[in-house]
N, C-alpha and C positions, 0 to 999 in steps of 0.2 A: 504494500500500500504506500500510496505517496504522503507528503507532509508538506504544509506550506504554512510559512506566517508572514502576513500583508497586514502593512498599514496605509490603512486609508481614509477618507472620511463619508457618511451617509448619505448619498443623495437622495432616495426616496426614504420615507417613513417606511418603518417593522411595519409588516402585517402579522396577524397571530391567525391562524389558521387549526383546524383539525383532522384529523387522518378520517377515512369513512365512518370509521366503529368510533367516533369520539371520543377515542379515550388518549390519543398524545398529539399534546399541541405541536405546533410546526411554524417556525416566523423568518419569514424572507424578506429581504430587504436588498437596496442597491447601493455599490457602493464605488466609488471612484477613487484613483490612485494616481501617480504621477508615471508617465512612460519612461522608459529605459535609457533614454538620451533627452537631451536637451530641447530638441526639434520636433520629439514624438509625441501626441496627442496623448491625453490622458486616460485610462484605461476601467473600462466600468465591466462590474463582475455582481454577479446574484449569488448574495451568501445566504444558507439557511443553515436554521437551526434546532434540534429535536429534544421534546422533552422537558425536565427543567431549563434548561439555555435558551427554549424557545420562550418560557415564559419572561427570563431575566431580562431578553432582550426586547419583548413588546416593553416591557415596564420602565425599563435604564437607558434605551436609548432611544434617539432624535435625528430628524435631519439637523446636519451641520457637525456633529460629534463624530471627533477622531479617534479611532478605534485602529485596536490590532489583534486582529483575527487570527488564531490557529487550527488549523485544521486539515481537508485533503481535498485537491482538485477532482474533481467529476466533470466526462462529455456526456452531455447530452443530444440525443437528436432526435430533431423535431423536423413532422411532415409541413411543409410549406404547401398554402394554398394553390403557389402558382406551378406545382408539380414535382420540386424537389426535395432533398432534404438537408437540414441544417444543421449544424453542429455549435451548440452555445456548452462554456465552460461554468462549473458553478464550483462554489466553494461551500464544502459542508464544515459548518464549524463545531469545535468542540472546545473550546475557549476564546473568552471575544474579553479585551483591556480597555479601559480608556484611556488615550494618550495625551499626557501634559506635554504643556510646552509649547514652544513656535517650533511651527512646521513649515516655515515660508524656505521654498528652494537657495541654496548658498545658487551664487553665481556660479554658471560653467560646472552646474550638477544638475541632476535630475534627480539627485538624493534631499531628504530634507536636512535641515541645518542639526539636528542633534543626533539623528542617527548614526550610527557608530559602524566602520564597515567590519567586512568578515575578517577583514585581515588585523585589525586591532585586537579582534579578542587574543591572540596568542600574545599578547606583551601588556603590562601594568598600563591603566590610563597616565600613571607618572611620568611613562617614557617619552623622548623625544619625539617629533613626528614624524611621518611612514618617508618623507622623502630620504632623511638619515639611514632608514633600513633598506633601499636601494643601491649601497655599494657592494661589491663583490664580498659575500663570506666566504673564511678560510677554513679548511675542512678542522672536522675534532680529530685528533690526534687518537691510533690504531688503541683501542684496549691491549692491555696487558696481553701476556701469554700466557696461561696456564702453566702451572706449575708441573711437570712431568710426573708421573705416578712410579712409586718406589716397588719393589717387590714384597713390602711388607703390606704396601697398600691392598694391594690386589688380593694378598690373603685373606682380607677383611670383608672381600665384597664374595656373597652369596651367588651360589652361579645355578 
């Protein structure tokens, strides 16, 4: 199964909805995100939710609130009137955040301004920044050798 976590923020309101037999709610909603470059339009996705999440999220969320979503990609396809068929992505969630903070684009990203990329987690926020970690590293130095085994050792080991 796949994993995803988007942030984005709400453009339609939660619906809450229920399954035929009434008995587990279902809340879909639409949500827009920023594209992968600078130049790319922004990116809209229908995420739902089952169960209690569905309820948390008619109740806790709004158009305009910025959320980050975890969960898995699903295609869907759907028959089109005019003879074809379609294929729309949805995201099923299974924990949904609210996100603090300005999320207005730094310049010359399509990233927001506090997100942290994937390459930061492996070093302290202390560290210098990532241009410093683009000069050539030198390799770690060979592990030791092993210490050769005696002939009393060998007596020792169960065969």
């Amino acid at each position: 199964m796949n994993s995803c976590v988007l942030m984005a923020h709400i453009v339609q309101a939660p619906e809450l909805r229920f399954t035929q037999d009434n008995q587990r709610p279902v809340a879909q909603m639409l949500v827009e995100f920023a594209g992968s470059r600078d130049n790319d339009p922004p990116g809209q996705l229908k995420v739902v939710g089952w169960g209690n999440l569905a309820t948390e999220i008619q109740e806790n969320y709004q158009v305009g609130d910025r959320i980050i979503i975890h969960g898995y990609l699903r295609m869907n396809t759907i028959d089109r009137p005019e003879g074809f068929k379609e294929k729309r992505a949805e995201l099923n969630a299974s924990r949904i955040y609210k996100a603090e903070g300005n999320f207005a684009p730094v310049a010359g990203t399509a990233r927001p301004s506090n997100v942290v990329s994937m390459e930061s987690y492996s070093r302290p926020m202390s560290s210098p920044p990532v241009e410093s970690y683009n000069r050539p590293v030198s390799s770690p130095a060979a592990p030791p050798e092993p210490a050769p085994l005696s002939s009393e050792d060998l007596d020792d080991i169960p065969f």
